[in-house]
C-alpha positions as CSV (number, residue, x, y, z in Angstrom):
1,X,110.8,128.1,101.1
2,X,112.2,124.3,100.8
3,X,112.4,122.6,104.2
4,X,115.3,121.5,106.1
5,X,115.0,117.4,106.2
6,X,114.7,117.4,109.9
7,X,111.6,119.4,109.6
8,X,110.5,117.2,106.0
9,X,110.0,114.2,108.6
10,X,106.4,115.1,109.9
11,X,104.3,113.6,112.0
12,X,101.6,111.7,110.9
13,X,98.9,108.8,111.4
14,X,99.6,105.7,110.3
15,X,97.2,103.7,108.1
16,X,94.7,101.4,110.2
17,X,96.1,98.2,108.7
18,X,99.8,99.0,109.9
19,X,98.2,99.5,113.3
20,X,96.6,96.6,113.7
21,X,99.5,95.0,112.5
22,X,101.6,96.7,115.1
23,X,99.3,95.7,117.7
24,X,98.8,91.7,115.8
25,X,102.9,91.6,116.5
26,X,102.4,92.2,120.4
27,X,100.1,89.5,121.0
28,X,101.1,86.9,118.0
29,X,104.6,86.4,118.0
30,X,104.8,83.0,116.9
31,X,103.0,79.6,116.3
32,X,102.4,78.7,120.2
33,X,101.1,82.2,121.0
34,X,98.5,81.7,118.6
35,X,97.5,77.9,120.6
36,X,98.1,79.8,123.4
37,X,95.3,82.1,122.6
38,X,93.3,79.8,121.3
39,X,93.3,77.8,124.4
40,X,92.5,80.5,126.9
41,X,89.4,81.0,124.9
42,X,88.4,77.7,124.5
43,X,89.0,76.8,128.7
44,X,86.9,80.7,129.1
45,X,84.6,78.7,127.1
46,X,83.9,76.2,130.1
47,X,84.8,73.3,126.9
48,X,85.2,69.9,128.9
49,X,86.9,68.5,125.6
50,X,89.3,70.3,123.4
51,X,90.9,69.0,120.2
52,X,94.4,70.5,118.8
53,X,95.4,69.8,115.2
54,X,99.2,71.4,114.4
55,X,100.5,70.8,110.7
56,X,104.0,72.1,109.7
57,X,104.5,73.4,113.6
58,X,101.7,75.7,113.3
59,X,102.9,77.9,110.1
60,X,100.5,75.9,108.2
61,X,97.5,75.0,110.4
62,X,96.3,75.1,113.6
63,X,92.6,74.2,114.5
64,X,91.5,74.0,117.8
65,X,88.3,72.8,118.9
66,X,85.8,72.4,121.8
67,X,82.8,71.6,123.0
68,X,81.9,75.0,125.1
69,X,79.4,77.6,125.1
70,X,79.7,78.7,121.8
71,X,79.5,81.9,120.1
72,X,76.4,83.5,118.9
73,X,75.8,83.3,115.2
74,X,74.7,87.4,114.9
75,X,78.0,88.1,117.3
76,X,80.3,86.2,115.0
77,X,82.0,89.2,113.2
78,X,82.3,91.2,116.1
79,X,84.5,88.5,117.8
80,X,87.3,89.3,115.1
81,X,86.8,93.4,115.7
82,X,89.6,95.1,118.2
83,X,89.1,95.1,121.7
84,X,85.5,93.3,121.0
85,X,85.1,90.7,124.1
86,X,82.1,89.0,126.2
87,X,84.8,89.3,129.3
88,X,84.6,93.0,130.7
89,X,82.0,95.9,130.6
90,X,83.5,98.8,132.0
91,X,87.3,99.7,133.3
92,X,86.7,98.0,136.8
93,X,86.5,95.0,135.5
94,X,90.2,94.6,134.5
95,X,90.7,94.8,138.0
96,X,89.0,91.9,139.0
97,X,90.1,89.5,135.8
98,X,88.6,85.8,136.8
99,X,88.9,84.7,132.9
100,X,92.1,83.5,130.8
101,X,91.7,86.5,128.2
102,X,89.9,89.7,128.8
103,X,91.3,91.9,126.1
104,X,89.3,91.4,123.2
105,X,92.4,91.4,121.0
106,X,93.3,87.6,120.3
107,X,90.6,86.9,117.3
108,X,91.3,90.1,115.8
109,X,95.6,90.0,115.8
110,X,95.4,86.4,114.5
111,X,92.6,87.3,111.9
112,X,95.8,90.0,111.3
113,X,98.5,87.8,109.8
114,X,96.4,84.6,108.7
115,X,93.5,82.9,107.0
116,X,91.2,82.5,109.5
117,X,87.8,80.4,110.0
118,X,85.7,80.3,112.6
119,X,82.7,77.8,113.5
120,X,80.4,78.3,116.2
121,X,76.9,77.3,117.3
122,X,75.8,77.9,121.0
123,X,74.1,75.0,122.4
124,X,70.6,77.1,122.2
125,X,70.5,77.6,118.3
126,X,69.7,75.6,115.5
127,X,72.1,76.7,113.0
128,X,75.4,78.5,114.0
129,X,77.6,80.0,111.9
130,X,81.0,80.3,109.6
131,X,82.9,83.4,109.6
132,X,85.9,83.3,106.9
133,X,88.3,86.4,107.4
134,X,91.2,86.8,104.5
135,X,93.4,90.3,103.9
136,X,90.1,91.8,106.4
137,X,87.9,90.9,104.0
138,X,84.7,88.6,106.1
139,X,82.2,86.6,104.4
140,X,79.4,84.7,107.3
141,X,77.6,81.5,106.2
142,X,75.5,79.4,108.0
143,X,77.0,76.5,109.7
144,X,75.0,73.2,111.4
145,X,77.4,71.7,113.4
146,X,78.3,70.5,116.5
147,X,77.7,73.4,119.8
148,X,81.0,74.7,120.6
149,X,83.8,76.3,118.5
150,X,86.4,75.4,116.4
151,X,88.7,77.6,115.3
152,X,91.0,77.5,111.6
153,X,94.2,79.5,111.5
154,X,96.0,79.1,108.0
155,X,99.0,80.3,106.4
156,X,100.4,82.1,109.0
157,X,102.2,85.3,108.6
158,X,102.3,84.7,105.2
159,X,100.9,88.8,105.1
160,X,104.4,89.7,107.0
161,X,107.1,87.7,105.9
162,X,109.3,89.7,108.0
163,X,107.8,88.1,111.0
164,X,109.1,84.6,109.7
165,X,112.3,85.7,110.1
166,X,112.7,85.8,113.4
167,X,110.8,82.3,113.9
168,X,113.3,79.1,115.2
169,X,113.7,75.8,113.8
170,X,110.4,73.7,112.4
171,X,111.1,71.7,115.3
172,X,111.9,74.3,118.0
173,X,108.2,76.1,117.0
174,X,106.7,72.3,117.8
175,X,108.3,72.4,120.9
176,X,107.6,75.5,122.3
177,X,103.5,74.5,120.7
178,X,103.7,71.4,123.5
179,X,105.3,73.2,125.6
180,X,102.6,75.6,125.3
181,X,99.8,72.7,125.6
182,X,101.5,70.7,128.4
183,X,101.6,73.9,130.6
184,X,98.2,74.6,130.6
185,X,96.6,71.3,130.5
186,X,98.5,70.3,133.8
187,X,96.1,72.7,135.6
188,X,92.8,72.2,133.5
189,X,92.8,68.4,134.6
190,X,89.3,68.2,134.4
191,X,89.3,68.8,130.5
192,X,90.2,66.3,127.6
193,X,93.1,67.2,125.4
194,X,93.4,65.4,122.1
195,X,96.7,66.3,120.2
196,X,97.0,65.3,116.7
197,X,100.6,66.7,114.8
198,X,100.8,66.7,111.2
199,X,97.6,64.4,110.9
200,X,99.1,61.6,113.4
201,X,97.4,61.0,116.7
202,X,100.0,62.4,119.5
203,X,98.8,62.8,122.6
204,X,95.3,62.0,124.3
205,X,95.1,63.2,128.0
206,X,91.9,61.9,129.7
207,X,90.4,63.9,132.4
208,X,92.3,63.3,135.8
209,X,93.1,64.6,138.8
210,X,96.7,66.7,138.6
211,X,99.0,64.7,139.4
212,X,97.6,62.2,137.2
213,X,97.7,64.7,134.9
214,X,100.9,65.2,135.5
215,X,102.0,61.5,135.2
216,X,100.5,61.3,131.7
217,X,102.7,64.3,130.3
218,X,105.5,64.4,132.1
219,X,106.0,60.0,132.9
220,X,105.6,58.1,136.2
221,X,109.6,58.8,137.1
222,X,108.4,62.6,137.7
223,X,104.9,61.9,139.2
224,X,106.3,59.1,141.6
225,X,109.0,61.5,142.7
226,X,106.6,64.8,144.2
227,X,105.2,65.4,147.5
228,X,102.4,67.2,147.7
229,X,100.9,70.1,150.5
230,X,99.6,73.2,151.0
231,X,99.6,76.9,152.8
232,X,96.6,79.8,153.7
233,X,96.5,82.8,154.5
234,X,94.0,85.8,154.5
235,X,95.1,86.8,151.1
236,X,96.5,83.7,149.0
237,X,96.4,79.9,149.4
238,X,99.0,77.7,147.6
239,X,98.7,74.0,146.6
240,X,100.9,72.1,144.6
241,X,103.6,69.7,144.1
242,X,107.2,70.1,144.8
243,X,109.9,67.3,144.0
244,X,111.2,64.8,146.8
245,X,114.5,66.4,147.8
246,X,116.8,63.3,146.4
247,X,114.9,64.0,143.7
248,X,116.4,66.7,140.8
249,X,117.2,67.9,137.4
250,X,119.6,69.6,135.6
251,X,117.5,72.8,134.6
252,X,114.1,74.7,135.5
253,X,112.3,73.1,132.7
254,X,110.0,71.9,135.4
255,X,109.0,74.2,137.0
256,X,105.8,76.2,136.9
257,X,103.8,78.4,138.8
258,X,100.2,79.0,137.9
259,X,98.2,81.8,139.7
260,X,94.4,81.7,139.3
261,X,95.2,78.9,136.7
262,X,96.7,81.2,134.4
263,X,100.4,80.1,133.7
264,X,102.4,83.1,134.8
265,X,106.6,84.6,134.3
266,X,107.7,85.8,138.2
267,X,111.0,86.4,137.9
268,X,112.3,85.4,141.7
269,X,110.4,81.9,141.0
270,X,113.6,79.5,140.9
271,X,115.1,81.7,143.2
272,X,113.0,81.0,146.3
273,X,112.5,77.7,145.0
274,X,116.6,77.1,145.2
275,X,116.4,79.0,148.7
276,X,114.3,76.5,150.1
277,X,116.6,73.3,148.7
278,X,119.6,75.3,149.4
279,X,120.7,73.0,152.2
280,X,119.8,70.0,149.8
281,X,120.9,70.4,146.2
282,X,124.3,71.3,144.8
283,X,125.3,73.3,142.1
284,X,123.4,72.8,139.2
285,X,120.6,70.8,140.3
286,X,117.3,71.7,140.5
287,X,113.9,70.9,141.9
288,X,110.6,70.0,140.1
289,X,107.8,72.4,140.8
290,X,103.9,72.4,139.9
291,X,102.6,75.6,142.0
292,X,98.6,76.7,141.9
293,X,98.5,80.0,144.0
294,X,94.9,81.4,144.6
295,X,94.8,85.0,144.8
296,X,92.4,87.6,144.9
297,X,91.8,88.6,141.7
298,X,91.6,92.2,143.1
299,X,94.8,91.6,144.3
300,X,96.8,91.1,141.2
301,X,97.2,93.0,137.8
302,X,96.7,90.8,134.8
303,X,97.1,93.8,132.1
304,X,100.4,94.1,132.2
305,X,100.8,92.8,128.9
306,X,98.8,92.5,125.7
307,X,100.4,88.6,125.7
308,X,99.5,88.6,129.3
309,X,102.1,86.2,130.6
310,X,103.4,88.7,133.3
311,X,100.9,90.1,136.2
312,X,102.0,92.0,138.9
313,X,101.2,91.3,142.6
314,X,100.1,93.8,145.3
315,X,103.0,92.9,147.5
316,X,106.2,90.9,145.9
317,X,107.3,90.2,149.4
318,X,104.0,88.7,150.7
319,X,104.6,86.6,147.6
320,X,107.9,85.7,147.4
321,X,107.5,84.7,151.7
322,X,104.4,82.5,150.9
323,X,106.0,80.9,147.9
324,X,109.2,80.1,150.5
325,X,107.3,79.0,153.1
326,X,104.8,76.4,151.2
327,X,107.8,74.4,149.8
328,X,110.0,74.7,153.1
329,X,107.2,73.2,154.6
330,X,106.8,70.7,152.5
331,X,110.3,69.5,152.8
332,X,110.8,69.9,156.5
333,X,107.4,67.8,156.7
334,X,109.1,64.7,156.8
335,X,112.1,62.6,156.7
336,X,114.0,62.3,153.5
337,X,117.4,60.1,152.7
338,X,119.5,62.1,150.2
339,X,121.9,60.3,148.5
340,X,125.6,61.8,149.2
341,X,127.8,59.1,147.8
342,X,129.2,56.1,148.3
343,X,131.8,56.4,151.5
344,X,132.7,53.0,152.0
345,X,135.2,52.3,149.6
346,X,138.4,53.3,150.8
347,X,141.7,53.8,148.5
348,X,144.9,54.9,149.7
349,X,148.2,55.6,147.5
350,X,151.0,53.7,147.9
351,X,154.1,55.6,148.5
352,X,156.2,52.9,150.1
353,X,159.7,51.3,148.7
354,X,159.1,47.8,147.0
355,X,161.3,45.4,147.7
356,X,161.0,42.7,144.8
357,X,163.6,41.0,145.6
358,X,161.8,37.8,146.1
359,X,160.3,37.7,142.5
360,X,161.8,34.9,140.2
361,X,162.6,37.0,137.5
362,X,166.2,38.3,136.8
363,X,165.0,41.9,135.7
364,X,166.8,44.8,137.6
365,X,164.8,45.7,141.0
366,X,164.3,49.6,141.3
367,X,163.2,51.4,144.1
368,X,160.0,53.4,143.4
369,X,157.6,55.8,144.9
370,X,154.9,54.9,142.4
371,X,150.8,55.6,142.9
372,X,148.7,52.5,143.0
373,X,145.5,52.6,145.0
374,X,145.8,49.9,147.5
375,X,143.8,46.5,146.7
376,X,144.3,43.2,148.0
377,X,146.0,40.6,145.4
378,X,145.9,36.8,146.1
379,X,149.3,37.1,143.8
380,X,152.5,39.0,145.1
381,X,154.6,38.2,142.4
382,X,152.0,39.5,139.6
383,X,150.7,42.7,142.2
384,X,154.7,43.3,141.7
385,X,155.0,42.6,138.1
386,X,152.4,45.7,138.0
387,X,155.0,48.0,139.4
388,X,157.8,47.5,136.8
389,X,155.7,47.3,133.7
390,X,154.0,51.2,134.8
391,X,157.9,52.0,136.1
392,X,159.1,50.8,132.6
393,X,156.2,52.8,130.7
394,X,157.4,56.0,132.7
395,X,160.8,56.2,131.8
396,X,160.6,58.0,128.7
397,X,158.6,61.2,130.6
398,X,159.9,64.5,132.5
399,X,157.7,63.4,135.1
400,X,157.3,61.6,138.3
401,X,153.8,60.0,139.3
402,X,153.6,60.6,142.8
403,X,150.4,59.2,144.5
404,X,147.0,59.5,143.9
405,X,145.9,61.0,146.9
406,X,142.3,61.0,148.6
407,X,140.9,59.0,145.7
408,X,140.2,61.9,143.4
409,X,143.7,63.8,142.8
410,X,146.8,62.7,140.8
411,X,150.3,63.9,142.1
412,X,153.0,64.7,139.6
413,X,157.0,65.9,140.1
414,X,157.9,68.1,136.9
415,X,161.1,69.5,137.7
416,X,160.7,71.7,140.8
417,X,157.2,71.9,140.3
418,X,154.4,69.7,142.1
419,X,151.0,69.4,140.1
420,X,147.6,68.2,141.6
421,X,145.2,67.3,138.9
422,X,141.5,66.6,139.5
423,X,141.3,63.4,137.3
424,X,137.7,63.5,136.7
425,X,137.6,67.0,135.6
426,X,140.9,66.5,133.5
427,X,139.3,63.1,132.1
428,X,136.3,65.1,131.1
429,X,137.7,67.6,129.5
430,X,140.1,65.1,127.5
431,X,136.9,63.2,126.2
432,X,135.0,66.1,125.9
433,X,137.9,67.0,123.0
434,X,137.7,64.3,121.8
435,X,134.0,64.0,120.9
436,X,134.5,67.7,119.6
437,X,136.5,66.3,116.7
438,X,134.4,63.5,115.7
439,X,133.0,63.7,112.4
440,X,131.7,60.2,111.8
441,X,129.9,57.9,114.3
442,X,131.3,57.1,117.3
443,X,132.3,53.0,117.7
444,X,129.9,51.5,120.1
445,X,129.7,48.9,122.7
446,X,126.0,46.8,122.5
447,X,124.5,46.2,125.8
448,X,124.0,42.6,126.5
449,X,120.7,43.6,128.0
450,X,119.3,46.6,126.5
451,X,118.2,48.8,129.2
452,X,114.5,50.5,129.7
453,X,113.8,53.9,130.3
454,X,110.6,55.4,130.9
455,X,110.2,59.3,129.5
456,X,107.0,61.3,129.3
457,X,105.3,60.9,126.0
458,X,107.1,64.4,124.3
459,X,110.4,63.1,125.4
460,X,110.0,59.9,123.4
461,X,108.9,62.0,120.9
462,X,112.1,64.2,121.1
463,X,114.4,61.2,121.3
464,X,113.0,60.2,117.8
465,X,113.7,63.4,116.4
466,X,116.9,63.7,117.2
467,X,117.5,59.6,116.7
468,X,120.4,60.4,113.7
469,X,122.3,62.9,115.9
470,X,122.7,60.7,118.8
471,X,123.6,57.8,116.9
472,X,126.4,59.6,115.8
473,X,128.0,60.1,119.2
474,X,127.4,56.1,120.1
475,X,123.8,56.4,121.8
476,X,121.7,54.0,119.8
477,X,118.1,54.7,121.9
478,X,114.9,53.2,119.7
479,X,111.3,54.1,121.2
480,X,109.6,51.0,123.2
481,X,106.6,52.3,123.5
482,X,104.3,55.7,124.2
483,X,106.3,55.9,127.5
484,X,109.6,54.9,127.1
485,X,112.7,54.1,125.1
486,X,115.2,51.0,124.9
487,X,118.8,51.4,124.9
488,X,120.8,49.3,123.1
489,X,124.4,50.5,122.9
490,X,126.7,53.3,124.3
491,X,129.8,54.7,122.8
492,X,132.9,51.6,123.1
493,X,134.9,54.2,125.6
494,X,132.0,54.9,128.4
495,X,132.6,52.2,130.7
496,X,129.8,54.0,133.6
497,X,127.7,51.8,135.2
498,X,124.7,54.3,135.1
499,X,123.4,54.3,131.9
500,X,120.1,55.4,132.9
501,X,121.4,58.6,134.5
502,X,123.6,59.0,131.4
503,X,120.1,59.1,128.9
504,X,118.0,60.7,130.9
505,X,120.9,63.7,131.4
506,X,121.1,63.4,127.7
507,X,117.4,63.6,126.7
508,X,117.0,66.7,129.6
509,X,119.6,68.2,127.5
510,X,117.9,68.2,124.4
511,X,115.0,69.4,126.1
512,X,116.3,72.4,127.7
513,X,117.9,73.6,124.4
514,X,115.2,72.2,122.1
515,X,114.6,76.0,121.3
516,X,118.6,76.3,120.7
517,X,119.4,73.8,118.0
518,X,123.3,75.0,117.8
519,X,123.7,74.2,121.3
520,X,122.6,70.7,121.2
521,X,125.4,69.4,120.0
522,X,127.5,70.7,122.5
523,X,125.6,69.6,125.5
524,X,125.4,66.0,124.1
525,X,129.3,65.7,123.9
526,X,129.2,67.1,127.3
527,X,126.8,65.0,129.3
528,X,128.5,61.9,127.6
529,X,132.0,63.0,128.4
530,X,131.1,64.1,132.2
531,X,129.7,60.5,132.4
532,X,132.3,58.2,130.6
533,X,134.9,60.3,132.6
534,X,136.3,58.3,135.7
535,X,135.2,59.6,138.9
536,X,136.1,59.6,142.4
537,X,137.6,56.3,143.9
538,X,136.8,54.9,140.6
539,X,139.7,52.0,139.9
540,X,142.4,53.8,138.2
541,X,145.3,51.4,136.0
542,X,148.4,53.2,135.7
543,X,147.8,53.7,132.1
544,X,144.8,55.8,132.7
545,X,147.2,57.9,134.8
546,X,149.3,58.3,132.3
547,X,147.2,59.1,129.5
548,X,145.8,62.3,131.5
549,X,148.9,63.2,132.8
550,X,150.1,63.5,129.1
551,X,147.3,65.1,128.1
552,X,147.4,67.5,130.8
553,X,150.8,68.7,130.0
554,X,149.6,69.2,125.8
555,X,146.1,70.8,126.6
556,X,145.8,74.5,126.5
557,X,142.5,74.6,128.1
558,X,142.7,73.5,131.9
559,X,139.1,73.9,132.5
560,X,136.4,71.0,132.1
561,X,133.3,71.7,130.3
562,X,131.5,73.2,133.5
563,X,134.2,75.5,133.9
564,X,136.0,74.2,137.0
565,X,139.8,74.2,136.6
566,X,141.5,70.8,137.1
567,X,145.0,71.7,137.8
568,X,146.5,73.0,140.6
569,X,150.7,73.8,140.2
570,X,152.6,74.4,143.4
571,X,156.7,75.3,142.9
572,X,159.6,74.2,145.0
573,X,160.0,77.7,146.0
574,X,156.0,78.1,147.3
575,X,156.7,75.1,149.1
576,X,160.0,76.1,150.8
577,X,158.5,79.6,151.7
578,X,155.9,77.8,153.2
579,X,158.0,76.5,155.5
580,X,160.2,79.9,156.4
581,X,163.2,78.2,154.4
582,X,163.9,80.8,151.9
C-alpha cells in the first residue's frame, strides 16, 4: 500500500557532516566570530603577545598568533575533534567557568567551513607540530618553531556558500573584526596586540594599564574625558570607567561591560547606565562606559550559548542595583560643570511703529510691525533703511512676519491663521532636502586655518575609507597622522562656528552605522544639516526669515530629521474661544 506524503516524510538521522555543519553555523557566523574565538584561546593560553593578520576582512585569511603555553604535539588532532577541550573534566565544571572558552567546539566548527592550519610547540618540547585540516581530511607534520600557537584560517566558508550570503559589506566584516579586537584588548591590557590588515601594519597596542589602553584605541579626547571608581560587595565588585557627565555621544558605541573579563550582551546595560545620567544628559546623548564586574564564577552561567556572548546572572536585580549604584557614585563623587548654553545673549523682537520720518530719502514711510531682533546700530538712518528693503521684499507674500519671539520662534499672520515655526528645526529640515537631492559635490568654503582633530586610530582609519563620500557633501577631512585628521573645508552654506563638533558628529555617525552602509548616507546629510542649520538666538537677516517662511508654506513634511515637528498653527477662531468671545 503507497503512502500518504505526510507519512513519506520520515524521520531520520542526518549525516555527521551536516551536523557538524549545523553546529559550525552556531558558533561561526561570520569573520569576527572566528577572531573572536581565536582570541579567547590564545588569552586561555596565558600569551603575553598576540599577533593578528586579516586579509580581505577575514574571508580570505586570518592568522592569529601567540606566544602561550602551547599545544602538545600528540594532542594536536584532538584539538579539532567536537567538544575536545583542556578546559573542563566533568559537568561541574561548567559551573564554575574561569576560562574564555570551555566548550571544546571553536577548533572543530572553524576546521568546518575553512582550510585550517595549526602550529604549536609547548615551551617543554623540542619539535611541535603542524596539523593541516581540509574537507575533514588531517595530515600532522612536525613543526620547529617558535613555543606558542599560531593558528591559519583560509578560504572561509567557501564549503557553504550559502553562509556568504548573509555576510555585510567587505568593509562592515572589517569593522565588526576591530570591533571585535578593540573589545577584548581593552581588558587584556597586560598583553601585546599587533594588527596587521591586508599585509599593512595597523595597529600595535603596547602593554599598559586600562585606561592607557584605552587611550591608544579609542584617542586621548575619550581617555581625558572618564572618571574612574569602584563598588564591593559580598558577591560582586565593579571597577571601571564611566564618562565625565559634560562628557557624551550620540550612540552606545561605547559602552561595554565585561564580567570576569569576558565581554558580555546584558540587555538593561544602557538602561541603568541612562538612569544614572538621567538628571544630566538629554535626549539622545549618551555616556561612555568601560565596566569590569567580578563575579563569582559560581554565580553566573556562561553556557547559555554555543557563541557564548550572553551569560545569565543569579540575581538580575542584584545586578542591575550594583551596576546603578557604581556609576551614580561615581558621578555624585564630585562636582561637575555641565554645559547648558549660552544665556547671556539676549534678543528681543521688535514689534513697535517706526517712524522714519527723519530719514533723507523721499521714499514713502509705512508703518510696520516687522521682526528684527534688537541690536544696537551706530547708524539710524541705515538700521532704518533695513526696515523698508525687508518691508519691500514682503509685499509680494500672503503673509505677515510678526516677531521672532524668545529667540527661537518665527511668528507669521496667514489670513486668520497665526503660525509659530521652530526656525532651527524648519532650517534643518530645509537643508536636510536639500543635501537629499544633491547628486554631485557639494561647493565648499576652505578654512583659512585647517582645523585638527584628534580620533582614535580606527576612526582615522574609517574617515579614509569613506574619504570620496564625504567629499561629496563638502567635508574635505585628509588624515594628519595615526591619531588624527585635518580639516580643510566645509560645505559653502554651513556657516557654524563648531566645526570640531560638526566632524566628530560626522565620523560617530559612520561609526555607529559602519555595519549599515545604506544608512550612512542619510546620517551624513543629517548631522551636516542639523549643524549648518541656525540655532537659537543665532543672528537672523530678514532674508533668512523669509526663505523658511517660504519654504514652510511649500514643504509637505513638517518634521525635522529627528522627528520633532516645527510648526505650530493657531486660528483666529482658537484664539477668540480662548478668550470666551465666540
Amino acid at each position: 500500500m503507497e503512502l500518504s506524503p505526510k507519512i513519506k516524510n520520515r524521520i531520520c538521522i542526518l549525516p555527521d557532516s551536516v551536523k557538524r555543519k549545523i553546529a559550525a553555523g552556531e558558533v561561526i557566523d561570520a569573520p569576527y566570530s572566528v577572531v573572536k574565538e581565536l582570541l579567547e584561546n590564545a588569552i586561555d593560553a596565558q600569551a603575553s603577545y598576540i599577533e593578528i593578520e586579516i586579509e580581505e576582512s577575514g574571508l580570505k585569511r586570518i592568522a592569529i598568533s601567540d606566544n602561550g603555553v602551547g599545544i602538545v604535539k600528540d594532542d594536536l588532532p584532538l584539538a579539532v575533534e567536537e567538544h575536545a577541550t583542556s578546559k573542563i573534566r566533568d559537568i561541574n565544571d561548567i559551573f564554575a567557568i574561569q576560562t574564555m572558552g570551555f566548550r571544546g567546539e571553536a577548533l572543530a566548527s572553524i576546521a568546518e567551513v575553512s582550510q585550517l592550519t595549526i602550529l604549536s610547540r609547548t615551551h617543554d618540547e623540542p619539535m611541535g607540530g603542524k596539523l593541516v585540516v581540509t574537507d575533514n581530511t588531517t595530515q600532522m607534520l612536525d613543526w620547529a618553531g617558535a613555543a606558542g600557537t599560531t593558528v591559519i584560517v583560509e578560504n572561509l566558508f567557501y564549503n557553504t556558500p550559502a553562509r556568504k550570503k548573509f555576510l555585510k559589506s567587505i568593509k562592515s566584516e572589517l569593522n565588526r573584526i576591530k570591533d571585535t579586537i578593540f573589545c577584548i584588548a581593552v581588558v587584556h591590557p597586560e598583553i601585546k596586540f599587533k594588527i596587521v590588515i591586508d599585509k599593512k601594519m595597523s595597529f600595535v597596542f603596547e602593554p599598559v594599564d586600562i585606561k592607557q589602553r584605552i587611550q591608544q584605541i579609542y584617542g586621548n579626547d575619550i581617555a581625558l574625558n572618564l572618571i574612574d571608581g569602584s563598588l564591593q560587595d559580598l558577591e560582586c565588585t565593579i571597577t571601571g570607567y564611566i564618562s565625565k557627565p559634560e562628557y557624551y555621544r550620540s550612540n552606545r558605541s561605547l559602552q561595554f561591560l565585561y564580567v570576569n573579563k569576558r565581554p558580555v550582551q546584558f540587555p538593561y546595560f544602557s538602561f541603568i547606565l541612562q538612569q544614572a545620567y538621567q538628571a544630566i544628559l538629554q535626549k539622545g546623548q549618551y555616556p561612555v562606559a568601560f565596566i569590569c564586574m567580578n563575579v563569582k564564577p559560581d554565580l553566573i552561567d556562561v553556557n547559555v550559548h554555543p557563541a557564548k556572548r550572553e551569560i545569565r546572572f543569579f540575581d538580575n536585580n542584584y545586578i542591575h542595583s550594583m551596576l546603578y549604584n557604581f556609576a551614580n557614585k561615581i558621578i555624585s563623587g564630585g562636582i561637575h560643570t555641565i554645559a547648558i548654553g549660552d544665556h547671556e545673549r539676549h534678543y528681543a523682537a521688535s514689534t513697535t511703529h517706526h517712524d522714519i520720518s527723519d530719514t533723507n530719502d523721499n521714499e514713502m514711510v509705512y508703518e510696520v510691525t516687522l521682526p528684527l531682533q534688537y541690536r544696537e546700530s551706530e547708524n539710524k538712518n541705515a538700521f532704518l533703511k533695513e526696515i523698508r528693503t525687508v518691508y519691500t521684499q514682503i509685499q509680494g507674500k500672503d503673509y505677515a512676519v510678526l516677531g521672532v519671539i524668545f529667540g527661537e520662534f518665527i511668528v507669521i499672520q496667514k489670513l486668520d491663521e497665526l503660525y509659530f515655526i521652530d526656525f532651527h528645526a524648519a532650517h534643518e529640515r530645509k537643508l536636510y532636502d536639500y543635501l537629499l537631492q544633491v547628486n554631485t559635490t557639494v561647493a565648499v568654503q576652505q578654512l583659512l586655518i585647517p582645523v585638527v582633530i584628534e580620533f582614535a586610530p580606527d576612526m582615522v582609519m574609517l574617515v579614509n575609507s569613506y574619504h570620496d563620500l564625504l567629499i561629496g557633501y563638502g567635508l574635505l577631512l585628509e588624515q594628519f597622522d595615526d591619531n588624527s585628521v585635518v580639516v580643510n573645508a566645509i560645505p559653502d552654506f554651513c556657516t557654524t562656528s563648531d566645526i570640531e563638533g560638526l566632524i566628530k558628529d560626522v565620523v560617530d555617525s559612520l561609526y555607529e552605522n559602519k555595519n549599515h552602509i545604506d544608512n550612512i548616507k542619510m546620517t551624513i546629510i543629517e548631522k551636516i544639516a542639523c549643524h549648518a542649520a541656525k540655532r537659537a538666538n543665532d543672528s537672523m537677516t530678514s532674508a533668512d526669515i523669509i526663505s523658511i517662511t517660504d519654504y514652510v508654506f511649500t514643504c509637505s513634511d513638517y518634521r525635522c530629521p529627528h522627528g520633532r515637528p516645527f510648526v505650530y498653527k493657531l486660528s483666529k477662531s482658537e484664539l477668540e474661544g480662548y478668550f470666551k468671545r465666540l
